[in-house]
mmCIF file as gemmi writes it, N, C-alpha and C atoms, coordinates in Angstrom:
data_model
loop_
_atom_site.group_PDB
_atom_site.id
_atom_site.type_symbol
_atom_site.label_atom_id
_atom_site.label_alt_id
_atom_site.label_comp_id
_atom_site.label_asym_id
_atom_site.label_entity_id
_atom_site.label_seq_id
_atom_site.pdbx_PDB_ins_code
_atom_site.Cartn_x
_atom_site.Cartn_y
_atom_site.Cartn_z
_atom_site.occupancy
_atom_site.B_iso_or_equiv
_atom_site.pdbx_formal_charge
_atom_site.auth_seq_id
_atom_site.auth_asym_id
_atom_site.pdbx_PDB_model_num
ATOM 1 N N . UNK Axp A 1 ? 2.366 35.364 2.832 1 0 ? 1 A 1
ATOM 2 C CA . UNK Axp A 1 ? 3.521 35.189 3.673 1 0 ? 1 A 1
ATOM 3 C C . UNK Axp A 1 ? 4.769 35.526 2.849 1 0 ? 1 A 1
ATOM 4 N N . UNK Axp A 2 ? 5.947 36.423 3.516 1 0 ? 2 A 1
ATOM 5 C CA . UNK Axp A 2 ? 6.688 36.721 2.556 1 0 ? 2 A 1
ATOM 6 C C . UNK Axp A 2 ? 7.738 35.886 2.989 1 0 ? 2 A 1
ATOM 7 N N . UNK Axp A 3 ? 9.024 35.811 1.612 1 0 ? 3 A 1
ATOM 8 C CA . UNK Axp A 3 ? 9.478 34.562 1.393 1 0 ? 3 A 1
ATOM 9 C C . UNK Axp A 3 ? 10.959 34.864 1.503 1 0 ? 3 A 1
ATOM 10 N N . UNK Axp A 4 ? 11.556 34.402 2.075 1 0 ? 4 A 1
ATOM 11 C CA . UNK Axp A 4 ? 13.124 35.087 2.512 1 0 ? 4 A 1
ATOM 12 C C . UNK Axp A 4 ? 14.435 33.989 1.506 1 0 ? 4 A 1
ATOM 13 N N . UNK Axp A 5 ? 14.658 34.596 0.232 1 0 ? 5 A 1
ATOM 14 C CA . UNK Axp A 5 ? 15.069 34.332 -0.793 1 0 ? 5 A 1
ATOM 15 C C . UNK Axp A 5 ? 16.225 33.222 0.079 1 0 ? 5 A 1
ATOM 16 N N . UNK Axp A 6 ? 16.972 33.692 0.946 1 0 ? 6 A 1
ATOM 17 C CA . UNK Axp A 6 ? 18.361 33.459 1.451 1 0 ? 6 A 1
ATOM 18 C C . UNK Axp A 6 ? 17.989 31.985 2.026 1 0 ? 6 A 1
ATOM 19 N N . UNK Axp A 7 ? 16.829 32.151 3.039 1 0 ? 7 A 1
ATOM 20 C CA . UNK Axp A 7 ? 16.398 30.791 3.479 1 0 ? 7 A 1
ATOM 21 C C . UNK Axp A 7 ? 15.759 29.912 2.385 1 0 ? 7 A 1
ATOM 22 N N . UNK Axp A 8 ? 15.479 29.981 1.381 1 0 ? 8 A 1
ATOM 23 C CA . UNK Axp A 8 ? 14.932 28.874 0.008 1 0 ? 8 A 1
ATOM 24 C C . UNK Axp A 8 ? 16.632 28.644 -0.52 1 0 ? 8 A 1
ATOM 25 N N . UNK Axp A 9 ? 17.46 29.027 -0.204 1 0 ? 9 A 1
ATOM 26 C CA . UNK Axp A 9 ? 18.769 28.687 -1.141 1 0 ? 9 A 1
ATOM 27 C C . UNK Axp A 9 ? 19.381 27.862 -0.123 1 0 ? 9 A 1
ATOM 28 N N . UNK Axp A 10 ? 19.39 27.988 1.221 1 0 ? 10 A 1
ATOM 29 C CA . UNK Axp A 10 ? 20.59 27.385 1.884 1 0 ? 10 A 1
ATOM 30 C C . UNK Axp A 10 ? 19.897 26.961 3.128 1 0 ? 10 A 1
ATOM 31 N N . UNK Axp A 11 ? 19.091 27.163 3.932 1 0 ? 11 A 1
ATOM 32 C CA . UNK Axp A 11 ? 17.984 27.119 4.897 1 0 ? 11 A 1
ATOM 33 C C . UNK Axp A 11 ? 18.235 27.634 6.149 1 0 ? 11 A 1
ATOM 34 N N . UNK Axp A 12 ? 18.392 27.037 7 1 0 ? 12 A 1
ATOM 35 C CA . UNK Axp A 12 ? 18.995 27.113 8.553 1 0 ? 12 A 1
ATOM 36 C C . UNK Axp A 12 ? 20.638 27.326 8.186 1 0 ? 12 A 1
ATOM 37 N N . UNK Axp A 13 ? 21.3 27.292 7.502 1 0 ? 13 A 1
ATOM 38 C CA . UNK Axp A 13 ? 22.543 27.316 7.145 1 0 ? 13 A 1
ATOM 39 C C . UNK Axp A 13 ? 23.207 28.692 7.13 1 0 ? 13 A 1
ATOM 40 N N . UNK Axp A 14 ? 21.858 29.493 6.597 1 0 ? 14 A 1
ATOM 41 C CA . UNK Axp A 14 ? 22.459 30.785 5.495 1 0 ? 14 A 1
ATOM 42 C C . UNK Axp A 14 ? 23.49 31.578 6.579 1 0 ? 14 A 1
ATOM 43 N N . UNK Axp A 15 ? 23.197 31.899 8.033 1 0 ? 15 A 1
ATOM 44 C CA . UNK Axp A 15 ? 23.741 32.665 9.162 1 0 ? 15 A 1
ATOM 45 C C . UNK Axp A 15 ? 24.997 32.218 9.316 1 0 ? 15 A 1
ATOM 46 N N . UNK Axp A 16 ? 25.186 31.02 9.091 1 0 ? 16 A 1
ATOM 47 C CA . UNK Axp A 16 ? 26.826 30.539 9.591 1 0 ? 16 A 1
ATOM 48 C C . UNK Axp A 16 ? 27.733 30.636 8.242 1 0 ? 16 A 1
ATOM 49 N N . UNK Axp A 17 ? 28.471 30.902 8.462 1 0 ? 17 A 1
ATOM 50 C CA . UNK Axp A 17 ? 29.813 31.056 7.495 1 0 ? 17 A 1
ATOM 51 C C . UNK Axp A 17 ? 31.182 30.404 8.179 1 0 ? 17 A 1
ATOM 52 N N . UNK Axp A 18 ? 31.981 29.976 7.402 1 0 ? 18 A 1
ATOM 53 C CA . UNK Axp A 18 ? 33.484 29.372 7.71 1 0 ? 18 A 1
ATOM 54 C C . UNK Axp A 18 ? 33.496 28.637 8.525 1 0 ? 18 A 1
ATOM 55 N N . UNK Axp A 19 ? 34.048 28.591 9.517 1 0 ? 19 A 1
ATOM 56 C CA . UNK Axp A 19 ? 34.168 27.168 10.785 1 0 ? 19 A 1
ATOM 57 C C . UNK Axp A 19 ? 32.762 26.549 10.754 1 0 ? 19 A 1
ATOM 58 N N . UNK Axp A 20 ? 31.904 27.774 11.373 1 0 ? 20 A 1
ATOM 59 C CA . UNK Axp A 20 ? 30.81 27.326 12.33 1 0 ? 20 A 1
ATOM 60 C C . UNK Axp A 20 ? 29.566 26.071 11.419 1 0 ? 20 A 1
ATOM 61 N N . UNK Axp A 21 ? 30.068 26.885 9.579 1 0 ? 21 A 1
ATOM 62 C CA . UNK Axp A 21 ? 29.678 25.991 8.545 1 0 ? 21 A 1
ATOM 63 C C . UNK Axp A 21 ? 30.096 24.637 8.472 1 0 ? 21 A 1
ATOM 64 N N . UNK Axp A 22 ? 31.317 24.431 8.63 1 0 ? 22 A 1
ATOM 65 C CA . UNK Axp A 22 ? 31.689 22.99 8.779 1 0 ? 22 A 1
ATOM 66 C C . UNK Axp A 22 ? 31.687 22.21 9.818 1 0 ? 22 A 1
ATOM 67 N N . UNK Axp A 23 ? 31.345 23.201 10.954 1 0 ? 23 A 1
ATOM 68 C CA . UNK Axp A 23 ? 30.58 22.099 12.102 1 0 ? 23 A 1
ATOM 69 C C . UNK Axp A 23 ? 29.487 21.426 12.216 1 0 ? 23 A 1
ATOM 70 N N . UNK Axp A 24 ? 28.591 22.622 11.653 1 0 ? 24 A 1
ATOM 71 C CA . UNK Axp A 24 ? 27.397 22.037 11.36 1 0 ? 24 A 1
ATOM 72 C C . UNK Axp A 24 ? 27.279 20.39 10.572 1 0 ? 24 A 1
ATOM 73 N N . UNK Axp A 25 ? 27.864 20.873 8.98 1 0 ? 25 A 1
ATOM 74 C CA . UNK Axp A 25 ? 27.927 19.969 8.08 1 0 ? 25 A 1
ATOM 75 C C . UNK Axp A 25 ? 28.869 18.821 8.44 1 0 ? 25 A 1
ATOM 76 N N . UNK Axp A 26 ? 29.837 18.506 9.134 1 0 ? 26 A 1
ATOM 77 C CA . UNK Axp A 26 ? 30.306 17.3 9.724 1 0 ? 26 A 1
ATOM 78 C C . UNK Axp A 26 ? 29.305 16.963 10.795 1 0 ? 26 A 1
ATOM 79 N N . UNK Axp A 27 ? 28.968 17.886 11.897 1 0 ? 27 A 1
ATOM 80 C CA . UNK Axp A 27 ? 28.07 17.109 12.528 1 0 ? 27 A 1
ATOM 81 C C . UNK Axp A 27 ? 26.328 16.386 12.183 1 0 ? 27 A 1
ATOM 82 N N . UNK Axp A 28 ? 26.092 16.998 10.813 1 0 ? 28 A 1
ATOM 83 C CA . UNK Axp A 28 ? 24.913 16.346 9.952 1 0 ? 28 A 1
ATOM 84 C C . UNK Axp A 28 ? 25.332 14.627 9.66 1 0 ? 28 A 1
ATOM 85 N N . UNK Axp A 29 ? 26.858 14.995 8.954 1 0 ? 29 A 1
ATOM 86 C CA . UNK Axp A 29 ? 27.409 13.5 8.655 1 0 ? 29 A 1
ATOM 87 C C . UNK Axp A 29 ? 27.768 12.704 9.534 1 0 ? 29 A 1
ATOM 88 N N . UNK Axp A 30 ? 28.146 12.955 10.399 1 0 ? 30 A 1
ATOM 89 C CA . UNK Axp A 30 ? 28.296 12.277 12.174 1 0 ? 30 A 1
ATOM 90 C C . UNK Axp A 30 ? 27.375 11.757 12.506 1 0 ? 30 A 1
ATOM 91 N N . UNK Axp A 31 ? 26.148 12.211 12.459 1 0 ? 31 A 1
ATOM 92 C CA . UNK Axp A 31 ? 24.684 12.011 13.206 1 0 ? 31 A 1
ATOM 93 C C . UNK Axp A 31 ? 24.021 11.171 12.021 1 0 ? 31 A 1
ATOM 94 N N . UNK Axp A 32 ? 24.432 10.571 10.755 1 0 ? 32 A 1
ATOM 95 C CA . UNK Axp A 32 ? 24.228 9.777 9.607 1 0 ? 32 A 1
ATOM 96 C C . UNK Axp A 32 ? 25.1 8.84 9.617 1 0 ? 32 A 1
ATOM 97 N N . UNK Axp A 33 ? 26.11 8.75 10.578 1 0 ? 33 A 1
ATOM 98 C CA . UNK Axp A 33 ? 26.918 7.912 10.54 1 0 ? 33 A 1
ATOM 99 C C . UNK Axp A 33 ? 26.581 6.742 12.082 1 0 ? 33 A 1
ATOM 100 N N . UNK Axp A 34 ? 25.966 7.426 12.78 1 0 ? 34 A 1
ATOM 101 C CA . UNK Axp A 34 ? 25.6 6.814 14.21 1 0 ? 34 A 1
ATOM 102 C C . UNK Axp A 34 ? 24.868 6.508 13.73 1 0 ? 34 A 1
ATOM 103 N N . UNK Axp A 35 ? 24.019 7.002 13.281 1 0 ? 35 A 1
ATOM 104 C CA . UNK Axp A 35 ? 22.252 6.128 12.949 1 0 ? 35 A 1
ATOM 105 C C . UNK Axp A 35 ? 22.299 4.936 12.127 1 0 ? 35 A 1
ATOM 106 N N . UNK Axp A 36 ? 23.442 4.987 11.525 1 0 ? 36 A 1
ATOM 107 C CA . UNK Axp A 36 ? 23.827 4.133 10.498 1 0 ? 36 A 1
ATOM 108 C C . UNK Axp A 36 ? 24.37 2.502 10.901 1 0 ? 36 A 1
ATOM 109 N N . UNK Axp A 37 ? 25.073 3.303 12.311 1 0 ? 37 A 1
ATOM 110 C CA . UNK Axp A 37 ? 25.665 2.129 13.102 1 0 ? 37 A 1
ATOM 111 C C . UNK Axp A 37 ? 24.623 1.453 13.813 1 0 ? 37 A 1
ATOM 112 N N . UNK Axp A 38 ? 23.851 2.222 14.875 1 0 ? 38 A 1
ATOM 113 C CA . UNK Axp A 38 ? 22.673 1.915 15.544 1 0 ? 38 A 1
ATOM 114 C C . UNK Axp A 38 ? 21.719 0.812 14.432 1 0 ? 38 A 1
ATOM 115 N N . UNK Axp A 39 ? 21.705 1.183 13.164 1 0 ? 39 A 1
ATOM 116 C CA . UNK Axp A 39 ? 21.378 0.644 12.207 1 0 ? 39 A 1
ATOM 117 C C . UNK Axp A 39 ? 21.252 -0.872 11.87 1 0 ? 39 A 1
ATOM 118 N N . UNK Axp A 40 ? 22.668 -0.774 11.528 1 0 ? 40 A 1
ATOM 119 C CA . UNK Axp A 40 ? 23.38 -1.903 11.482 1 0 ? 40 A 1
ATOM 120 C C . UNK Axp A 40 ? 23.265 -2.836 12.526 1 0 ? 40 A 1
ATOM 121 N N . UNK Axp A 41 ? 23.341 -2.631 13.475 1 0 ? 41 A 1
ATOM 122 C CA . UNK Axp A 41 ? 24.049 -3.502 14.95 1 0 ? 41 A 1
ATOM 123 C C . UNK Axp A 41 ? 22.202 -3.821 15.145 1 0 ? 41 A 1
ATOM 124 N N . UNK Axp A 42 ? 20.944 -3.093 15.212 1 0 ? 42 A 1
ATOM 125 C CA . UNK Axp A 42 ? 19.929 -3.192 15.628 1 0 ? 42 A 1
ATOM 126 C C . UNK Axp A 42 ? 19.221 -4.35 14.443 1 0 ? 42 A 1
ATOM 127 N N . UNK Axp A 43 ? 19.334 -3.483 13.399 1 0 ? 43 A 1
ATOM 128 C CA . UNK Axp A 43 ? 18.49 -4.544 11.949 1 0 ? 43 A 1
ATOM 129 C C . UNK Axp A 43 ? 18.928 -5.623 11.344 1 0 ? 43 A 1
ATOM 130 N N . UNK Axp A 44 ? 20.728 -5.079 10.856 1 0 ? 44 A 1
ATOM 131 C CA . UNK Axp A 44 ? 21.176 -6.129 10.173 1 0 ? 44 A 1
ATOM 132 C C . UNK Axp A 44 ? 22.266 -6.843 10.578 1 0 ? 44 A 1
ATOM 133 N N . UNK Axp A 45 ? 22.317 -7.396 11.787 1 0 ? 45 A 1
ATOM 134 C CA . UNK Axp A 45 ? 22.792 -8.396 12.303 1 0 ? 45 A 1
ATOM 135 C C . UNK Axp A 45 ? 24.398 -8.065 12.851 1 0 ? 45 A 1
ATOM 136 N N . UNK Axp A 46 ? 24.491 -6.698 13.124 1 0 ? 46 A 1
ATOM 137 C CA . UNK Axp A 46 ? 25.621 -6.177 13.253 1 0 ? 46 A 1
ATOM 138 C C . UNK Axp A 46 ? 26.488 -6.509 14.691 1 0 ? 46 A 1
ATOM 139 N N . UNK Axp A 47 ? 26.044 -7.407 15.012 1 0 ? 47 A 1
ATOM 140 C CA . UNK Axp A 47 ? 26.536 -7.779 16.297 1 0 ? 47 A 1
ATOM 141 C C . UNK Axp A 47 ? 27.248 -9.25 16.147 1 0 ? 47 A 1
ATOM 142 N N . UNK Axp A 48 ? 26.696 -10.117 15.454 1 0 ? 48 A 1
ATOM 143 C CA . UNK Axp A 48 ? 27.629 -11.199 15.137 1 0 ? 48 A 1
ATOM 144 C C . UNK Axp A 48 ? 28.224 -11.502 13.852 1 0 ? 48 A 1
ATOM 145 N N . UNK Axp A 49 ? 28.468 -10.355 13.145 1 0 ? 49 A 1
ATOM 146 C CA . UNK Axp A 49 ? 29.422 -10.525 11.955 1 0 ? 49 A 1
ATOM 147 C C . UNK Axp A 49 ? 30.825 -9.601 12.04 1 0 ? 49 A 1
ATOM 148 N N . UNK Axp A 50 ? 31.723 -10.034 11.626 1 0 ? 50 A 1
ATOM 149 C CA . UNK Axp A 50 ? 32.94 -9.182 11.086 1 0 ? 50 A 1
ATOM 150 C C . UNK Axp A 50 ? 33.044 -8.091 10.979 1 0 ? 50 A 1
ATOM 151 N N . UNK Axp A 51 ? 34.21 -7.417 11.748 1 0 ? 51 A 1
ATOM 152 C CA . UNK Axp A 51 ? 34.073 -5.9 11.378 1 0 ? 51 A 1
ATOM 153 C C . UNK Axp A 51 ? 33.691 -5.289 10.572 1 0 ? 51 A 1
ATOM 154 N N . UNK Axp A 52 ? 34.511 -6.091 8.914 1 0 ? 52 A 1
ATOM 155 C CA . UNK Axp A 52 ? 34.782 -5.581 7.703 1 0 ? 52 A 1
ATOM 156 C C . UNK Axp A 52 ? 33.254 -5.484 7.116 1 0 ? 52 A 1
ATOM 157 N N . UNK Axp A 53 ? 32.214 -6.691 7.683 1 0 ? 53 A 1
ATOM 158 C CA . UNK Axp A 53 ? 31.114 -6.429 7.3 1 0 ? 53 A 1
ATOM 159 C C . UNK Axp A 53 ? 29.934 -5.602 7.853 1 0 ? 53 A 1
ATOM 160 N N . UNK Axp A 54 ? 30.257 -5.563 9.366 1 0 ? 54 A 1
ATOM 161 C CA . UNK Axp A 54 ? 29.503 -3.836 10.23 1 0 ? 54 A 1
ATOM 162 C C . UNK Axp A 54 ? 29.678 -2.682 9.13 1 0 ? 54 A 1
ATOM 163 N N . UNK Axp A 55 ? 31.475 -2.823 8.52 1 0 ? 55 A 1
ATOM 164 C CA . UNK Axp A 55 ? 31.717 -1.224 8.226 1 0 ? 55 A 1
ATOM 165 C C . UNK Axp A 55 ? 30.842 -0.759 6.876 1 0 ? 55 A 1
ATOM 166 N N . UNK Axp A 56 ? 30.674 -2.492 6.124 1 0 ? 56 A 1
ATOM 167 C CA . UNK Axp A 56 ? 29.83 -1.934 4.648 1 0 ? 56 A 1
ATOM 168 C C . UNK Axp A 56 ? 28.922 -2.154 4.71 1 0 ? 56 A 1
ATOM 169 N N . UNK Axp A 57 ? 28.362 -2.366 6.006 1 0 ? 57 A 1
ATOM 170 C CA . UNK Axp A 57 ? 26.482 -2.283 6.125 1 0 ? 57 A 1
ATOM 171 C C . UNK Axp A 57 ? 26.339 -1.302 6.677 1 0 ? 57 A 1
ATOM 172 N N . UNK Axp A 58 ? 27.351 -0.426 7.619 1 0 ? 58 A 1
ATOM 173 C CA . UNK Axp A 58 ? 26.902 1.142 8.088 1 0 ? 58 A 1
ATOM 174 C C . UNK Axp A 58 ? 26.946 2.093 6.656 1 0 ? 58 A 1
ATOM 175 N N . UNK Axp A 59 ? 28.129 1.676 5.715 1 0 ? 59 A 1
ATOM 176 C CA . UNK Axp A 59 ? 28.095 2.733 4.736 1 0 ? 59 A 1
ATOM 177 C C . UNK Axp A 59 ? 27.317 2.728 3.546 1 0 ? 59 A 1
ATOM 178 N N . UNK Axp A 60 ? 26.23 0.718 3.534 1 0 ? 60 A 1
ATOM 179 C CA . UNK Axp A 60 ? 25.404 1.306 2.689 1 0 ? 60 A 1
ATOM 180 C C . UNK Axp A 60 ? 24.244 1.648 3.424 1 0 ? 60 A 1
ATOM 181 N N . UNK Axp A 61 ? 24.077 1.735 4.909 1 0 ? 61 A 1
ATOM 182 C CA . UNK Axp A 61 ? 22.957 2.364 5.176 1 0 ? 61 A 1
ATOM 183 C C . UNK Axp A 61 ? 22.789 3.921 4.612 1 0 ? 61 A 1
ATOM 184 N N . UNK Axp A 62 ? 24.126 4.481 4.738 1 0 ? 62 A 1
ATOM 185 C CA . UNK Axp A 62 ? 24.496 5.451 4.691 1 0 ? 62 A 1
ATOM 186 C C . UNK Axp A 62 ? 23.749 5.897 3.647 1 0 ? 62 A 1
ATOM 187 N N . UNK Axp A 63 ? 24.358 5.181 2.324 1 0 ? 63 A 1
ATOM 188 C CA . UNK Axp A 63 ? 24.436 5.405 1.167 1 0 ? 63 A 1
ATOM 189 C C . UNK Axp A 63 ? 22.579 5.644 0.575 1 0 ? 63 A 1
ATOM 190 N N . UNK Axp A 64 ? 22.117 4.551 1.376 1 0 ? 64 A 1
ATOM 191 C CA . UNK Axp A 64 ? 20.41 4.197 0.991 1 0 ? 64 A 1
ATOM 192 C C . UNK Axp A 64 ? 19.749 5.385 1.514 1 0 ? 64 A 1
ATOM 193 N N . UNK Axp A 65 ? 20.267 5.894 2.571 1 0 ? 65 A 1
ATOM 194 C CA . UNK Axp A 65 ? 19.42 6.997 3.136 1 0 ? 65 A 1
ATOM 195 C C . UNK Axp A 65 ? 19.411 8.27 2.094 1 0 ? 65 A 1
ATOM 196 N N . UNK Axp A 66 ? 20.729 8.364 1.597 1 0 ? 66 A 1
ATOM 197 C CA . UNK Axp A 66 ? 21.337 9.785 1.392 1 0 ? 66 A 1
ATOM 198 C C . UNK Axp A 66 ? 20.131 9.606 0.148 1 0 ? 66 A 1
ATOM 199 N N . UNK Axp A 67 ? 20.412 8.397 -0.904 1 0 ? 67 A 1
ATOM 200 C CA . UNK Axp A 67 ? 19.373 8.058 -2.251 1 0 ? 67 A 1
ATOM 201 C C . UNK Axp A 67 ? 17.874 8.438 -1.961 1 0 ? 67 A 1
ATOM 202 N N . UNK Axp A 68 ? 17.329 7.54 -0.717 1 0 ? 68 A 1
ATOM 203 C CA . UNK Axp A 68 ? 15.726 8.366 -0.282 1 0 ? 68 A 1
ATOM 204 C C . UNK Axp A 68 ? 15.749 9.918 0.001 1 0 ? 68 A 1
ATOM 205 N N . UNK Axp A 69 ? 16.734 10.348 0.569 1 0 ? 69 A 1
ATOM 206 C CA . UNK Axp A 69 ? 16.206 11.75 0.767 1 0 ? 69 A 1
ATOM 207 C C . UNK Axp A 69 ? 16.58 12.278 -0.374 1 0 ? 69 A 1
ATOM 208 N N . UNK Axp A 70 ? 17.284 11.989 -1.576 1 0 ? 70 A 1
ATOM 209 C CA . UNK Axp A 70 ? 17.707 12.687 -2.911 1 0 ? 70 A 1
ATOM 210 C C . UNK Axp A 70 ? 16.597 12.241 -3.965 1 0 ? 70 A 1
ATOM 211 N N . UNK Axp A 71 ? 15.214 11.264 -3.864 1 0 ? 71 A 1
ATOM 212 C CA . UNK Axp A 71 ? 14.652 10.793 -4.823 1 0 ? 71 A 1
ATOM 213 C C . UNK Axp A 71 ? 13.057 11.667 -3.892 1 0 ? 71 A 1
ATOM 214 N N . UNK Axp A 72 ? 13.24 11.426 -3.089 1 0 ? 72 A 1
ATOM 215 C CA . UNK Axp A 72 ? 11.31 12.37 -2.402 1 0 ? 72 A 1
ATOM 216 C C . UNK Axp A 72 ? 11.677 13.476 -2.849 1 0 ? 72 A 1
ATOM 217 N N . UNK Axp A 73 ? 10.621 13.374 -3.105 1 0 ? 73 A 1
ATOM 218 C CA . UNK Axp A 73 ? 10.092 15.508 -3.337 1 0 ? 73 A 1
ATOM 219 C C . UNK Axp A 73 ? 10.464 16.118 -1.784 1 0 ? 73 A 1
ATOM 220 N N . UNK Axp A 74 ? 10.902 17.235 -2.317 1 0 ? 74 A 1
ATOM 221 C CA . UNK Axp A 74 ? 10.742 18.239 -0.853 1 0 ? 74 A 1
ATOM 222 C C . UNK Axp A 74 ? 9.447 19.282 -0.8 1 0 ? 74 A 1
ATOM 223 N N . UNK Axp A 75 ? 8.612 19.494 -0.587 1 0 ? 75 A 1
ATOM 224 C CA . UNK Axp A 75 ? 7.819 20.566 -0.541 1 0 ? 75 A 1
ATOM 225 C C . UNK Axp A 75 ? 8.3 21.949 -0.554 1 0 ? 75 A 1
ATOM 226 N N . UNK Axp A 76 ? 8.859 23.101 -1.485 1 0 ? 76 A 1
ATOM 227 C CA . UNK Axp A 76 ? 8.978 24.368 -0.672 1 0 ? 76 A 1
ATOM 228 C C . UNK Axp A 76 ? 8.458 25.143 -0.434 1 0 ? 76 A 1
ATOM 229 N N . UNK Axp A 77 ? 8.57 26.087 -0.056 1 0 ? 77 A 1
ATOM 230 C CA . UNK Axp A 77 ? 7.573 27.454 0.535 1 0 ? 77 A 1
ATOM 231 C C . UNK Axp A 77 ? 6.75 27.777 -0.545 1 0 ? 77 A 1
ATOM 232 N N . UNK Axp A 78 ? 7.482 27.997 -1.971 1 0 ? 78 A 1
ATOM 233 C CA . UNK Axp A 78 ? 6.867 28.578 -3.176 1 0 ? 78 A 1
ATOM 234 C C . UNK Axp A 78 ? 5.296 27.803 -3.414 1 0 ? 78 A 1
ATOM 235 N N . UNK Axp A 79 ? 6.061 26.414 -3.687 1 0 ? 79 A 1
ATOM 236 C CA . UNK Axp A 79 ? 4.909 25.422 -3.683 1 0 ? 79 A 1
ATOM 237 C C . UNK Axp A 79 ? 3.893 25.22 -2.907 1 0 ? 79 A 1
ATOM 238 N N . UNK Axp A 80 ? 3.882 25.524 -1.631 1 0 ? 80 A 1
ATOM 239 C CA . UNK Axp A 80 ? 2.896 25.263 -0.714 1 0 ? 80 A 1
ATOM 240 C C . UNK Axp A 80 ? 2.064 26.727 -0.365 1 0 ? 80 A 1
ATOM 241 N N . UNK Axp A 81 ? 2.686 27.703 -1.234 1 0 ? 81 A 1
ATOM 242 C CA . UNK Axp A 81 ? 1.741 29.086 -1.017 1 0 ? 81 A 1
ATOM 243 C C . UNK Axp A 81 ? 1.013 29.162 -2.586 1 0 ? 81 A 1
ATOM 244 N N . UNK Axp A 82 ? 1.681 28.314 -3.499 1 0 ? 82 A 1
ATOM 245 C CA . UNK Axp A 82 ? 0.771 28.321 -5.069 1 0 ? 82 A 1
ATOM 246 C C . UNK Axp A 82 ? -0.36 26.974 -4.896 1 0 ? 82 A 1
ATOM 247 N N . UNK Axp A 83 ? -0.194 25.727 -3.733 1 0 ? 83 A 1
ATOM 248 C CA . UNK Axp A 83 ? -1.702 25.043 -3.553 1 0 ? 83 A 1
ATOM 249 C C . UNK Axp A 83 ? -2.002 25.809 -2.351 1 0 ? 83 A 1
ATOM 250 N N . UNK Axp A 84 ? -1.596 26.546 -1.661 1 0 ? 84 A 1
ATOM 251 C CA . UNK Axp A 84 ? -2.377 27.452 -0.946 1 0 ? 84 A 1
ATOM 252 C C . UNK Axp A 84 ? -3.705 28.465 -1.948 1 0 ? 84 A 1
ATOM 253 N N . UNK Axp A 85 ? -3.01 28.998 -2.712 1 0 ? 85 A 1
ATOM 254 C CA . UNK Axp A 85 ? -3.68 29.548 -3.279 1 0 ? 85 A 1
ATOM 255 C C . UNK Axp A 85 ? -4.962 29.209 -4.081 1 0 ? 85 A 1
ATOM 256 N N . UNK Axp A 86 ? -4.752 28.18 -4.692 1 0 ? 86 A 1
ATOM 257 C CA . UNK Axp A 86 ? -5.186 27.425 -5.606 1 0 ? 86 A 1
ATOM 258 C C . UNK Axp A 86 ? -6.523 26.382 -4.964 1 0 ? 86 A 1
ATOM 259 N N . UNK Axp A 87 ? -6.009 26.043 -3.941 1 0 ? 87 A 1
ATOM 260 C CA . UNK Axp A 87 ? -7.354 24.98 -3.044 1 0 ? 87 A 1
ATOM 261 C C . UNK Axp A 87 ? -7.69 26.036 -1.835 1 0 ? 87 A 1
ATOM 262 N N . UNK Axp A 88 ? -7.07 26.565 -0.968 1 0 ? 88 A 1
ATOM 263 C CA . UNK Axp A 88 ? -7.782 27.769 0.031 1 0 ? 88 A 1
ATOM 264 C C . UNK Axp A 88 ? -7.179 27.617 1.589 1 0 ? 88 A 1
ATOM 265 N N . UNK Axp A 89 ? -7.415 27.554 2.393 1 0 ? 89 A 1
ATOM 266 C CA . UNK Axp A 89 ? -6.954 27.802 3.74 1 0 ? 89 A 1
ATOM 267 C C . UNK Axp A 89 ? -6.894 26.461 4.353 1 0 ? 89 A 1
ATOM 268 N N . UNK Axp A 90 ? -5.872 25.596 4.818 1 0 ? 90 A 1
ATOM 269 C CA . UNK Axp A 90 ? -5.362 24.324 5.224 1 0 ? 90 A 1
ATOM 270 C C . UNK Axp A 90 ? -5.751 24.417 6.539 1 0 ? 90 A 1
């Protein structure tokens, strides 16, 4: 399978440039910021405490998520065509 250099550097991203780039990327952080709230208000008790304390339990949800997806491995293409190779047809 051949391997499209542009999509291993930037992914779904690589096509957009200038505006349409920072729509995307605010609306990634938008959609981390709702989940965050939904979060909050659903798990950690965000319905009968203080604003001040909704706002720093949405931003360390925030914060915890961003750490799990920065500490898992990602699988990439490279990798999954060298145990392709190596063990045989999935």
């Amino acid at each position: 399978m051949p391997i499209a250099e542009s999509e291993l550097v930037s992914g779904y991203m690589t096509e957009y440039s200038g505006f349409r780039f920072l729509m995307f990327f605010i609306g990634e952080f938008a959609t981390a910021g709702v989940f965050a709230m939904i979060t909050s208000v659903l798990f950690l008790g965000g319905w009968g405490v203080p604003f001040a304390w909704f706002g720093w339990s949405d931003i360390d949800s925030v914060a915890n998520w961003m750490n799990l997806r920065r500490a898992t491995h990602h699988v990439h293409q490279d990798d999954a065509d060298c145990v392709h190779h190596h063990v045989g047809a999935f």
